[in-house]
C-alpha positions as CSV (number, residue, x, y, z in Angstrom):
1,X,-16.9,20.5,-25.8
2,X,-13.8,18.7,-24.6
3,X,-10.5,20.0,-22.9
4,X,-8.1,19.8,-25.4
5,X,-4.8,18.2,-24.7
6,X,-2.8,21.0,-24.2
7,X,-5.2,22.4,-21.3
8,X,-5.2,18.9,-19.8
9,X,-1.7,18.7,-19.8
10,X,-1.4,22.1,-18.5
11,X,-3.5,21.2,-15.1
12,X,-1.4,17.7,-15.1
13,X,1.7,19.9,-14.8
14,X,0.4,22.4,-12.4
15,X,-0.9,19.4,-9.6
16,X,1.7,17.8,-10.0
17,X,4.4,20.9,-9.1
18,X,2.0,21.8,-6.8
19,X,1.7,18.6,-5.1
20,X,5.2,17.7,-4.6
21,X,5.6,21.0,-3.1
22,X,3.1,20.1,-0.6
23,X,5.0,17.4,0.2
24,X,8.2,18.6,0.4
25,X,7.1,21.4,2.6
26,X,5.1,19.7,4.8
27,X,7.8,17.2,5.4
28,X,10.1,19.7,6.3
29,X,7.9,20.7,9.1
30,X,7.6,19.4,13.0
31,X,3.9,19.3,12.7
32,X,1.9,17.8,10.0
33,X,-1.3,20.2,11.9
34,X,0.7,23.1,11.0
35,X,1.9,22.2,7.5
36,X,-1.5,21.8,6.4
37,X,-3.0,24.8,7.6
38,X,0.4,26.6,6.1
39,X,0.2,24.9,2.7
40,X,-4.1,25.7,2.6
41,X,-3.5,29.1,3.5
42,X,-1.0,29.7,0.8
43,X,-3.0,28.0,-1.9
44,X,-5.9,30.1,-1.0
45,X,-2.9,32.9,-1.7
46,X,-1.9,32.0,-4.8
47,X,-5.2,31.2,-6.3
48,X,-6.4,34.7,-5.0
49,X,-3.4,36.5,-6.3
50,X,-3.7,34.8,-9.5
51,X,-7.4,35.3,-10.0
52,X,-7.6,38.6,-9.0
53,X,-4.3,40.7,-9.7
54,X,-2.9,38.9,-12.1
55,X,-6.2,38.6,-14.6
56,X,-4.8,35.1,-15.9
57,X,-6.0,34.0,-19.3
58,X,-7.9,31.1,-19.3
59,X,-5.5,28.6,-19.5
60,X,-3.2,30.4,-17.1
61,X,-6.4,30.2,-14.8
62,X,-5.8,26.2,-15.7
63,X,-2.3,25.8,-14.5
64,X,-2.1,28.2,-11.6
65,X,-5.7,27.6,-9.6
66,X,-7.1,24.0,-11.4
67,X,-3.6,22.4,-11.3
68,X,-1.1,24.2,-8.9
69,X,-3.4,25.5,-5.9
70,X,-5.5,22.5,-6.7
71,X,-2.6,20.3,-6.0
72,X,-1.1,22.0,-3.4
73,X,-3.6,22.3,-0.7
74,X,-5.5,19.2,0.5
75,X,-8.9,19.2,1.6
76,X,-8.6,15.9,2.3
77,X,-5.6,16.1,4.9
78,X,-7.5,18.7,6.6
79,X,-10.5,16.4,7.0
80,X,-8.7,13.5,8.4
81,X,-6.6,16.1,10.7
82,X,-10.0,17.6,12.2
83,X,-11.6,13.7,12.3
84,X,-8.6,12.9,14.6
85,X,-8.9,15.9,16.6
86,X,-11.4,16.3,19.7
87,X,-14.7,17.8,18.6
88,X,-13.1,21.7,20.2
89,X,-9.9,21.9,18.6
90,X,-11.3,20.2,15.1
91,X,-14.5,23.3,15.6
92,X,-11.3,25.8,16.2
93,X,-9.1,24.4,13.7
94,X,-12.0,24.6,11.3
95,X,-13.1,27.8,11.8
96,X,-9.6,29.2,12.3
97,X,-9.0,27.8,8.6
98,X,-12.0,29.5,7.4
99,X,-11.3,32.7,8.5
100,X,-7.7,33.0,7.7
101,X,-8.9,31.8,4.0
102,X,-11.7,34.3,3.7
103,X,-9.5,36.9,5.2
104,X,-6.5,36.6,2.4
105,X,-9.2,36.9,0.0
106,X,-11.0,40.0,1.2
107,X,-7.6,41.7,1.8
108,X,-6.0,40.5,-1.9
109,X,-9.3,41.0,-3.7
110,X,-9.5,45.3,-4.9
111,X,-12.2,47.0,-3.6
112,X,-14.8,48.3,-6.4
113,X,-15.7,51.8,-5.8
114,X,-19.2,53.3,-5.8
């Protein structure tokens, strides 16, 4: 089955939002290091908030985590941030990053009682 236009579109949109706000954020900060980790953590925010309090639809799913989140964080700045870093502070930045990301979820995710 293929994506119809209409969810294609709707994850254009979304990375394209999302990445100019990554941009624009990031530029407005002193540290490239710090805008990174910032823009990650929220991403892993909104994604988190959107999959698990919101209960998106599927194609709200498209534009908020595919396209938006998707967008907005970069993987790949981190990579080349940690590749330019000395092998400590790219293992702390790393795990730091990790963490922080797993922590937003555990904390937005609800708790299923037993």
């Amino acid at each position: 089955m293929g994506l119809a236009l209409f969810e294609v579109l709707l994850v254009a949109v979304g990375g394209i939002i999302g990445s100019l706000l990554r941009w624009q954020f990031i530029e407005s900060l002193n540290s490239i290091t710090i805008g990174v980790f910032i823009v990650n953590q929220l991403g892993v925010l909104v994604a988190g908030l959107v999959a698990y309090r919101l209960k998106p639809s599927p194609r709200q799913r498209l534009f908020w985590i595919t396209g938006f989140a998707g967008g907005f964080t970069t993987l790949s700045s981190f990579a080349f941030l940690l590749h330019q870093s000395s092998p400590q502070s790219g293992l702390i930045q790393a795990a730091v990053s990790l963490f922080t990301s797993l922590f937003i979820l555990r904390f937005i995710k609800p708790q299923v009682k037993k």
